[in-house]
C-alpha positions as MATLAB code, in Angstrom:
seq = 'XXXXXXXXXXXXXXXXXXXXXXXXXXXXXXXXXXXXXXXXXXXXXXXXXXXXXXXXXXXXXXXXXXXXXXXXXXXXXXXXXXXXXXXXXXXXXXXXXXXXXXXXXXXXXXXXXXXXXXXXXXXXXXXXXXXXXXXXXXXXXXXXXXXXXXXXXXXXXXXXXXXXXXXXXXXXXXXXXXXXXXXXXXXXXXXXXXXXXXXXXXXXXXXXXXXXXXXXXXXXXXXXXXXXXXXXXXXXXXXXXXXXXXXXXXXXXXXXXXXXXXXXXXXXXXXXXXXXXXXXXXXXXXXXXXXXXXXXXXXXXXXXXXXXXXXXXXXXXXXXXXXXXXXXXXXXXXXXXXXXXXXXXXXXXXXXXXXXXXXXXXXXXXXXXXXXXXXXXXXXXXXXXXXXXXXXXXXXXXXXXXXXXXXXXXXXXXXXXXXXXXXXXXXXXXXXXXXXXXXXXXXXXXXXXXXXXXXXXXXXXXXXXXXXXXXXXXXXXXXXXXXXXXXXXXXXXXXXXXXXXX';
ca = [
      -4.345  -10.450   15.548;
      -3.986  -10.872   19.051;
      -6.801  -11.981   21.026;
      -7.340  -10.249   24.443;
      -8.209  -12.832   27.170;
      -9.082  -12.681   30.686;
      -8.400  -14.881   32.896;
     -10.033  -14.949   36.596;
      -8.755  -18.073   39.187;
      -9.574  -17.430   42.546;
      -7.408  -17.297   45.538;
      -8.113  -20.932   46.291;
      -7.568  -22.466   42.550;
      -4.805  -25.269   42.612;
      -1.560  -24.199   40.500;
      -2.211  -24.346   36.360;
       0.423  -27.027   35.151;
       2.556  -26.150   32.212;
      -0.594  -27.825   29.740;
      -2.904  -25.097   31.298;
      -1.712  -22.598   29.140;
      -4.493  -20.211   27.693;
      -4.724  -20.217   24.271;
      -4.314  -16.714   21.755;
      -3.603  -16.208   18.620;
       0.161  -15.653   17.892;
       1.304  -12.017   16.721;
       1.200  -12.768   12.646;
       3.244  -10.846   10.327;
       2.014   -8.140    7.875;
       0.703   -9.484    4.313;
       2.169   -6.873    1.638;
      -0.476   -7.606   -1.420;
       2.554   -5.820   -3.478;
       5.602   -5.574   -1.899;
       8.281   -3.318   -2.728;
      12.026   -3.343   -1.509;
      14.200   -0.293   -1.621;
      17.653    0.493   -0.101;
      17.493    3.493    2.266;
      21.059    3.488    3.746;
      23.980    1.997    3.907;
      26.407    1.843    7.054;
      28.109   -0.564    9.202;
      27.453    1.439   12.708;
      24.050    3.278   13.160;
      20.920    3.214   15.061;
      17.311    2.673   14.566;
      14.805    3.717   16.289;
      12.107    1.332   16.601;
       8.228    2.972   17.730;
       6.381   -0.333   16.102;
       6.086   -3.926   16.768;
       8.574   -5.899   15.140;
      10.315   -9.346   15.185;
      13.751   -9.144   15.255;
      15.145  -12.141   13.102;
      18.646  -13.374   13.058;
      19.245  -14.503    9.823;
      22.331  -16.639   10.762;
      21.429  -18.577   14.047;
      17.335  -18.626   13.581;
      16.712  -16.454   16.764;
      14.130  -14.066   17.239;
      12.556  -11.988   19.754;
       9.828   -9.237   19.424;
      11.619   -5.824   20.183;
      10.336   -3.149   22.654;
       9.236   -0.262   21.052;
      10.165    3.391   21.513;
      13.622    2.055   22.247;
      16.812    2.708   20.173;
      18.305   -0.823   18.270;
      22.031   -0.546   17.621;
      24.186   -1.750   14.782;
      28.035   -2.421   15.331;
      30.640   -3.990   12.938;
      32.391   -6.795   14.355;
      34.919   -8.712   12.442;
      32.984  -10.114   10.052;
      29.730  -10.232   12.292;
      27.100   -7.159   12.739;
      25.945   -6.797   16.366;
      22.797   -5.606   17.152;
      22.124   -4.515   20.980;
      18.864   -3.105   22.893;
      19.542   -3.103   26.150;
      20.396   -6.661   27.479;
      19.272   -8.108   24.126;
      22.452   -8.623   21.655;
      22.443  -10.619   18.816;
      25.776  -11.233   16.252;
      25.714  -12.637   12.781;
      27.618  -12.967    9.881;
      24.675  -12.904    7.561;
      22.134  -10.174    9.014;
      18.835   -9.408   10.158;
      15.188   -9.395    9.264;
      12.555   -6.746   11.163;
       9.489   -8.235   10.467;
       6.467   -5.892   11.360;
       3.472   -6.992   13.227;
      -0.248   -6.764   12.556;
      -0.725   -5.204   16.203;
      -3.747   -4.726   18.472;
      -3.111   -7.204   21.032;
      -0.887   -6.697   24.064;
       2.594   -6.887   25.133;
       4.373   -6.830   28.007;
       8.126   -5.537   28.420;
      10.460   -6.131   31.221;
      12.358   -3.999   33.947;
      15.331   -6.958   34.362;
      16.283   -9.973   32.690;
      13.216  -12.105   33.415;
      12.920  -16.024   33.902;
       9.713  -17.637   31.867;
       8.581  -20.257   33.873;
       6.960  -23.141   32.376;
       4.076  -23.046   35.231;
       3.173  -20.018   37.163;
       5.589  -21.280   39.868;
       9.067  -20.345   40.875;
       9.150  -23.754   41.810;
       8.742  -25.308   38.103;
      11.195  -25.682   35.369;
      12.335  -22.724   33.348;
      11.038  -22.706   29.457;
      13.111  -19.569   28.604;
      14.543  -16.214   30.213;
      13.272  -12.961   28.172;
      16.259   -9.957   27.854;
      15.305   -6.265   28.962;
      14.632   -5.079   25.454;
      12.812   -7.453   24.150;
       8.781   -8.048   24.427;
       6.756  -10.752   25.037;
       2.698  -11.251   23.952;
       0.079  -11.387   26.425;
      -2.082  -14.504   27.457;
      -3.318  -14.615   30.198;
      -3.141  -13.816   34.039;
      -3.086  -16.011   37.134;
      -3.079  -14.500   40.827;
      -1.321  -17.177   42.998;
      -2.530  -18.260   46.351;
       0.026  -16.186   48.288;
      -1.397  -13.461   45.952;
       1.612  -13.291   43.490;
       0.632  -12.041   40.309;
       1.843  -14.340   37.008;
       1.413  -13.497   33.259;
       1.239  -16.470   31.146;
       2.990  -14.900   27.985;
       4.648  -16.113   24.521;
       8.034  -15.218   23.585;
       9.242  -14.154   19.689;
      10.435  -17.833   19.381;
       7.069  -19.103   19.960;
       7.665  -20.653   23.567;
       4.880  -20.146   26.248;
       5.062  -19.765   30.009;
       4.730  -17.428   32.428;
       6.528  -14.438   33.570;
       6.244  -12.882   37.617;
       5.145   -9.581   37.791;
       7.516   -8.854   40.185;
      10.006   -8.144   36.714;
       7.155   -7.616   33.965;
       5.461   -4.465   33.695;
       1.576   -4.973   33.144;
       0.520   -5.685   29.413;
      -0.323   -2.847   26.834;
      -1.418   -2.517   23.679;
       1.055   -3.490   20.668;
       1.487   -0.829   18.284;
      -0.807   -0.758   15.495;
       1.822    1.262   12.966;
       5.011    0.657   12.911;
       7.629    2.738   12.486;
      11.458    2.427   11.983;
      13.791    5.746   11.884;
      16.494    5.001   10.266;
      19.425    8.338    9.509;
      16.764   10.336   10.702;
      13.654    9.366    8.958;
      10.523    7.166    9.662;
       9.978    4.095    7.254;
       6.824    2.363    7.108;
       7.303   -1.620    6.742;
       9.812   -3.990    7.493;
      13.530   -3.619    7.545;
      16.397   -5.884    6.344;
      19.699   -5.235    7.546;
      22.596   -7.342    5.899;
      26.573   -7.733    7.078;
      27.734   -4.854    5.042;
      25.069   -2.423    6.714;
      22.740   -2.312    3.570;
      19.581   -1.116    5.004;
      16.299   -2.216    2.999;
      12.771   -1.388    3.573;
       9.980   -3.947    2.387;
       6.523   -2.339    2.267;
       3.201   -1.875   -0.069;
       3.147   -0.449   -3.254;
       0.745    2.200   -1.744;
       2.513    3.008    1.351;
       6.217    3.556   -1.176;
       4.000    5.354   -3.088;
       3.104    7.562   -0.085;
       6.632    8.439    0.642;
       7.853    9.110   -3.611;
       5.068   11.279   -4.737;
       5.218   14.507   -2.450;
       9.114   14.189   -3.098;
       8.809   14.111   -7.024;
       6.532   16.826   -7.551;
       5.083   19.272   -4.784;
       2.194   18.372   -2.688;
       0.821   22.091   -3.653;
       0.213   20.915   -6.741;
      -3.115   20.595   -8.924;
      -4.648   17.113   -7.381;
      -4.852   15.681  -10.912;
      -1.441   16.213  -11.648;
      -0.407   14.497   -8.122;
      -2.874   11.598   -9.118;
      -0.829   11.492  -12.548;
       2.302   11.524  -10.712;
       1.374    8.213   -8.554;
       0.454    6.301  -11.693;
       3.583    7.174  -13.233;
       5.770    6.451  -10.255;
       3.496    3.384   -9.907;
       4.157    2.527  -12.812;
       7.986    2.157  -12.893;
       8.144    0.640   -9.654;
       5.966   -2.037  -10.722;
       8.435   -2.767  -14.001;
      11.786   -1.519  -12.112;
      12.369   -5.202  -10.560;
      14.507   -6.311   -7.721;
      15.540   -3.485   -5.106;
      15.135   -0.103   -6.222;
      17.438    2.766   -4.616;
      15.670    5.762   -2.404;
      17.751    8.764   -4.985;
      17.109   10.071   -8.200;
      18.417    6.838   -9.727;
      15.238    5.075   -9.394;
      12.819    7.219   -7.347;
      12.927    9.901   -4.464;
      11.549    8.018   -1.399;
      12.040    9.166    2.066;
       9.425    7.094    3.856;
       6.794    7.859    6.239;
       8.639   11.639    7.706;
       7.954   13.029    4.148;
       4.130   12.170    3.803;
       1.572   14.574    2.843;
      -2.150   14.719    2.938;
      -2.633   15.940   -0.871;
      -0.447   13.633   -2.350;
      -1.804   10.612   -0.030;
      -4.905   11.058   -1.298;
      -3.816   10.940   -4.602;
      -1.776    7.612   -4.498;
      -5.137    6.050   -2.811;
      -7.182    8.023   -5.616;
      -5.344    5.898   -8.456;
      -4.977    3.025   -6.105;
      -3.686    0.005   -8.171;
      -3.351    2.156  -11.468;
      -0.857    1.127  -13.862;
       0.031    2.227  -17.685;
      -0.315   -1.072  -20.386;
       0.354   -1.201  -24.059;
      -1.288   -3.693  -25.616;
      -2.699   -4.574  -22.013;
       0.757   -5.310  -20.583;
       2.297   -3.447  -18.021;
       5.473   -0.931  -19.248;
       7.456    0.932  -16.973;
       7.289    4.827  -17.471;
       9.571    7.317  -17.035;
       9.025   11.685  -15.787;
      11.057   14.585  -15.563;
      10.868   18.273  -14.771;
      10.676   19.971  -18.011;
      10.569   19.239  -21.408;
      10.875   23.055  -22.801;
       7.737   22.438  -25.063;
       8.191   19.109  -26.277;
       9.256   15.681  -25.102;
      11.691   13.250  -26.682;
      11.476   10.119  -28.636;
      13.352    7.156  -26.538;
      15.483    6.602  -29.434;
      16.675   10.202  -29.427;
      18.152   10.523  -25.867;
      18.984    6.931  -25.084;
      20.548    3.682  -27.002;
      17.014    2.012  -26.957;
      14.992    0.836  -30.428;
      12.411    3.058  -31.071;
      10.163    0.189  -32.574;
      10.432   -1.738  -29.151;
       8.991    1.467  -27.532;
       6.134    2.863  -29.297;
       4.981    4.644  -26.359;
       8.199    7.041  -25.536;
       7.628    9.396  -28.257;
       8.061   12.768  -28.642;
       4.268   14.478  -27.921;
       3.606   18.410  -27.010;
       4.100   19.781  -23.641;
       2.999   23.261  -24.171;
       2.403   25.980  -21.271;
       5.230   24.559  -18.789;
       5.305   27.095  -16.340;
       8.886   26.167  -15.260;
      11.880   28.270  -14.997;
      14.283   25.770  -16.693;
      11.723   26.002  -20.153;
      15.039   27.507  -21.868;
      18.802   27.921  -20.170;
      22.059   28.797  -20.705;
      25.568   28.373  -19.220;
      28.607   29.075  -19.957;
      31.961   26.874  -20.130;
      35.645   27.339  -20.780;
      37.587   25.102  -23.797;
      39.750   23.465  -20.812;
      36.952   22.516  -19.099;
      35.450   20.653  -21.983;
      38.766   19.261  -23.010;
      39.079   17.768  -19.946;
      35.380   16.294  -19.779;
      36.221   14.570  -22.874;
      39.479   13.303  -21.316;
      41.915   15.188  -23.214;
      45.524   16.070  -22.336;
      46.507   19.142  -20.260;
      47.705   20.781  -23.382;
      46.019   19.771  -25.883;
      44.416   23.086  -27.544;
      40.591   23.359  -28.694;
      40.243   24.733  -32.205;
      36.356   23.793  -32.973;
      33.361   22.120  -31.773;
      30.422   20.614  -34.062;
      27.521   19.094  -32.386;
      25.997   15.535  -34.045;
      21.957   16.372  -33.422;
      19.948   13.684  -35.173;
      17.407   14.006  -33.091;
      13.917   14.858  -33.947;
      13.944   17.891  -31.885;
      18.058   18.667  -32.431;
      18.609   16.293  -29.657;
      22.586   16.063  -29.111;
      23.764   12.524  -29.519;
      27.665   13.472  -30.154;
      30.345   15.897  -30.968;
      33.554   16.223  -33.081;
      36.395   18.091  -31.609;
      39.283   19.521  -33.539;
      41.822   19.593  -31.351;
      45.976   20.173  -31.273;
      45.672   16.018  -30.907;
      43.548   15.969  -34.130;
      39.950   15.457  -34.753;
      37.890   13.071  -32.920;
      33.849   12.349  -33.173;
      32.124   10.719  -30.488;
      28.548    9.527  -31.455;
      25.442    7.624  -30.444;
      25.914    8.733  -27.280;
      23.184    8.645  -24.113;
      21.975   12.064  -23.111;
      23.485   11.094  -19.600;
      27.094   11.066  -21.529;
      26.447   14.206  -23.278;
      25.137   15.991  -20.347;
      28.468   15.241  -18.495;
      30.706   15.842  -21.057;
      29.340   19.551  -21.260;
      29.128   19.760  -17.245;
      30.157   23.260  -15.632;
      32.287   23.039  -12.449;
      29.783   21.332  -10.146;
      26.511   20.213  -12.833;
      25.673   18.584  -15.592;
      23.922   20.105  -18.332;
      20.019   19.714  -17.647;
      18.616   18.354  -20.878;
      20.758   17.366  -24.665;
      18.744   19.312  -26.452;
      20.555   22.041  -26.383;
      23.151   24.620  -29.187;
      26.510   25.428  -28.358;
      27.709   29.303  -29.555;
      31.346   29.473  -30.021;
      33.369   32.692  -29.117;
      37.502   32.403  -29.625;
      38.782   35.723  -27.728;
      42.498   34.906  -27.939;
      44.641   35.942  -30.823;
      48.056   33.472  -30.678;
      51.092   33.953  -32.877;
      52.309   30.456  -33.735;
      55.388   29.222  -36.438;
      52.629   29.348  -39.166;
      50.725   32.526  -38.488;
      48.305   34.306  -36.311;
      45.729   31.745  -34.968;
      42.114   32.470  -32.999;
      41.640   30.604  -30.158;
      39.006   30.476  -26.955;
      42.171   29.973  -24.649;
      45.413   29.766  -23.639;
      45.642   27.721  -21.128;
      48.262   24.488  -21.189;
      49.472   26.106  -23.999;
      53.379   26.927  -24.207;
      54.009   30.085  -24.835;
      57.714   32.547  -25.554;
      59.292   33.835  -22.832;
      62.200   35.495  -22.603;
      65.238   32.977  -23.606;
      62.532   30.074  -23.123;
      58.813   28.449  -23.705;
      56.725   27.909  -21.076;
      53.022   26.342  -20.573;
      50.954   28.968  -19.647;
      49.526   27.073  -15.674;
      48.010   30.277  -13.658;
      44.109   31.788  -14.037;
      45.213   34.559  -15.709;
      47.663   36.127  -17.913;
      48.847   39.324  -18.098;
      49.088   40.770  -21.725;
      50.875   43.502  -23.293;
      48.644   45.941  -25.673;
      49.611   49.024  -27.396;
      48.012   50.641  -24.340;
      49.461   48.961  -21.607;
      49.645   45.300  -20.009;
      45.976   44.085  -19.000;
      45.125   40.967  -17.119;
      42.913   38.383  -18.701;
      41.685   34.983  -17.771;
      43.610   32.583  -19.670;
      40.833   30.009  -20.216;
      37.750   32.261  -20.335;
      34.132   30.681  -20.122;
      33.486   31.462  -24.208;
      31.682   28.626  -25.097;
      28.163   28.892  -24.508;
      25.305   25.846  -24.448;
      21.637   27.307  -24.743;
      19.571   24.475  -24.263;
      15.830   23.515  -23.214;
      13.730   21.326  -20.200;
      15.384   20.078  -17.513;
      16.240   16.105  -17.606;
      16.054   13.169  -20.232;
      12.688   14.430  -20.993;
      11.546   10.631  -21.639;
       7.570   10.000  -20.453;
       6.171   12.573  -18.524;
       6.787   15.921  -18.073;
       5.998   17.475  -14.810;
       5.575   21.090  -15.493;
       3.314   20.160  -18.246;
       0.836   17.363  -16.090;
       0.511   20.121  -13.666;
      -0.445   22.919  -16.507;
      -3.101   20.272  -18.306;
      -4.237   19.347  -14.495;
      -5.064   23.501  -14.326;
      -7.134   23.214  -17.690;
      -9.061   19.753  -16.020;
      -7.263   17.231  -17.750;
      -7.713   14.267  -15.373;
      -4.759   12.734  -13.861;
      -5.483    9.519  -16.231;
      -5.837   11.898  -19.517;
      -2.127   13.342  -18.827;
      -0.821    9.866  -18.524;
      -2.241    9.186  -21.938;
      -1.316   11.913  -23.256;
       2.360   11.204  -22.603;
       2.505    8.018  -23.402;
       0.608    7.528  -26.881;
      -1.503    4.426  -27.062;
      -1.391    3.430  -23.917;
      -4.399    2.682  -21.020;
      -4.398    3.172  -17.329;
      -6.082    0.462  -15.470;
      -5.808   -1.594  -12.282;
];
């Protein structure tokens, strides 16, 4: 912390010498008690704006320099290097850059120009340093000259201290005391690293990540125990996740500071510190939307050993007030052929589903096919959900039946055959075969030709929940939080034989 000193020499005092210095504490970096590291973006030319107190560190040549804040810090590829530019301050490197943020509540002073620190409060002495417009300096001290010229003794990012005219250094003010980088258009608390490639990672407290998951995991509307269930949880898996987790659905939703909310604040500093244990270890934990009435066993959705998992079992998640408790959609044979990576005319004859799992969890499929018969088992629910995509999503859950309606009848060498398409599929034309490559065909009937879709959507999957439906559901925290289940109850609940504790 920054101590604020003042300084009073009268008109007569002799000129300080560069040991007459006044003494402050330097700017110190903030402590995260448990820091967390995620990647937020990812591009070689972008800009951050920077409304905090930060030390810019190059992580190639050793230089640094505090920033000025409420100013805009570009990144540019160059060759190999990344430049980074505010104003008259530019830095290049091959390996990246750190920006550290400040404990503030001291003061600052920023420049209009290009501005020479002078090792005494003299034109006349030797230059320590010259400070860039765009870059900061921390307040000392002042000295009024004999002639009445006004100095500021100041210290730069690199630690060197001298003095700076006020004839190019706006009078001190206070340093931040939150920082705040915007980065593609949303505020991060923390620290940012920037490597070479443009990875952009924010370091911050558990409790401040947790500020910017929760509210984008499950609605801040929601009952306050199920939001304090929520942190834990999320907690939870960022505490086990290791290394640098991603800001998307494949670790957790965080979009920093911008996406804060009151209700769901509170709750992260309700549970503050709260983690799930078996057997008084920490174990990362895993939520989802909707479970459609019951959760799965770890074993039945994912290649993991049941055994080593005691916790991720299947438990009761009744009253889920959720619109995807029970679905259905509808796909077409050449769409599922394809999923599974089949030929363009290879023809579907029959689907079985593998379900050995405790609920009638899908964990494979045999297809008879033109090509032959193929099963494909122990498979994640990830893999089965994407080989029984629609057009544009995957399926939202395995659990799920598939009902099987063939619509075509086909005359082949060996007799009539039912099929749910005819699409790929060469057919007799007049002096020739042909495979069959439009939307629709046009058939003739005994009353007339009628035009039909050649692969119709016949094959329907009617499924349950939405997601792996692994730990805890989020429909069904929020209908125990209405009955006044406390936030640390539905954690429990979830995850049998567990405790919640700091």
């Amino acid at each position: 912390m920054l101590k604020k000193l003042a300084l009073t020499i009268s008109a007569t005092a002799v000129m300080l010498s560069p040991l007459a210095t006044q003494k402050a504490d330097a700017a110190t970096s903030v402590n995260y008690s448990s820091p967390v590291k995620v990647q937020i973006y990812n591009n070689t030319s972008f800009t951050l704006y920077n409304s905090g107190f930060y030390l810019l560190h190059n992580l190639q040549t050793g230089e640094k320099a505090f920033l000025q804040p409420n100013a805009n810090l570009s990144f540019t590829k160059s060759g190999t290097s990344l430049v980074a530019t505010l104003n008259n301050l530019k830095f290049s490197s091959t390996t990246g850059y750190r920006l550290q943020e400040l404990v503030g509540g001291g003061q600052i002073h920023s420049f209009s120009s290009d501005t020479i620190i002078y090792k005494s409060a003299s034109t006349a002495s030797s230059p320590a340093t010259t400070a860039k417009k765009g870059e900061v300096v921390e307040h000392i001290g002042v000295h009024t000259a004999a002639n009445g010229d006004k100095w500021f003794n100041v210290r730069t990012g690199s630690g060197i201290i001298g003095w700076a005219s006020r004839s190019s250094t706006y009078e001190p003010v206070a340093a931040p005391s939150l920082s705040l980088a915007t980065v593609n258009g949303r505020q991060y608390r923390g620290s940012i690293d920037i490597d070479a490639s443009g990875k952009v990672i924010n370091t911050l407290d558990m409790e401040n990540y947790l500020k910017g998951v929760v509210p984008n995991e499950m609605p801040a509307s929601w009952e306050p125990k199920a939001l304090e269930a929520q942190a834990i949880v999320a907690r939870s898996f960022a505490l086990k996740a290791g290394n640098t987790l991603s800001s998307g659905t494949m670790s957790q939703v965080y979009r920093g500071y911008s996406s804060e909310a009151s209700r769901s604040s509170a709750a992260v500093e309700a549970t503050n510190g709260l983690v799930v244990k078996y057997k008084g270890v920490p174990v990362q934990t895993f939520f989802f939307s909707t479970s459609g009435g019951r959760t799965a066993n770890v074993s039945d959705v994912w290649n993991s050993s049941q055994s080593s998992f005691p916790y991720l079992v299947s438990v009761n998640s009744p009253d889920e007030a959720s619109p995807y408790n029970s679905w259905t959609e509808a796909l077409s044979a050449r769409k599922i052929l394809n999923n599974f990576g089949y030929k363009s005319d290879t023809v579907l004859y029959d689907i079985q589903l593998y379900k050995p799992g405790q609920n009638g969890e899908v964990r494979g499929a045999t297809l008879v096919t033109s090509e032959g018969t193929k099963s494909f088992s122990n498979l994640n629910e990830l893999d089965i959900r994407r080989y029984f995509q629609t057009d544009s999503n995957i399926l939202r859950t395995n659990w799920f039946d598939l009902t099987l309606q063939k619509t075509y009848s086909v005359q082949t060498a060996s007799g009539v055959s039912s099929q749910f398409g005819v699409s790929g599929q060469s057919v007799q034309l007049s002096g020739k075969t042909a495979p069959v490559t439009t939307s629709n065909v046009s058939i003739q009937t005994a009353n007339g030709v009628i035009s039909k879709s050649s692969d119709p959507a016949t094959i329907k999957a009617t499924g349950k929940g939405w997601g792996h439906r692994i730990g805890m559901s989020q429909y069904g925290a929020q209908a125990m939080a209405k009955k006044g289940v406390s936030g640390v109850e539905i954690v429990k609940h979830y995850f049998p034989g567990t405790t919640v504790s700091k």
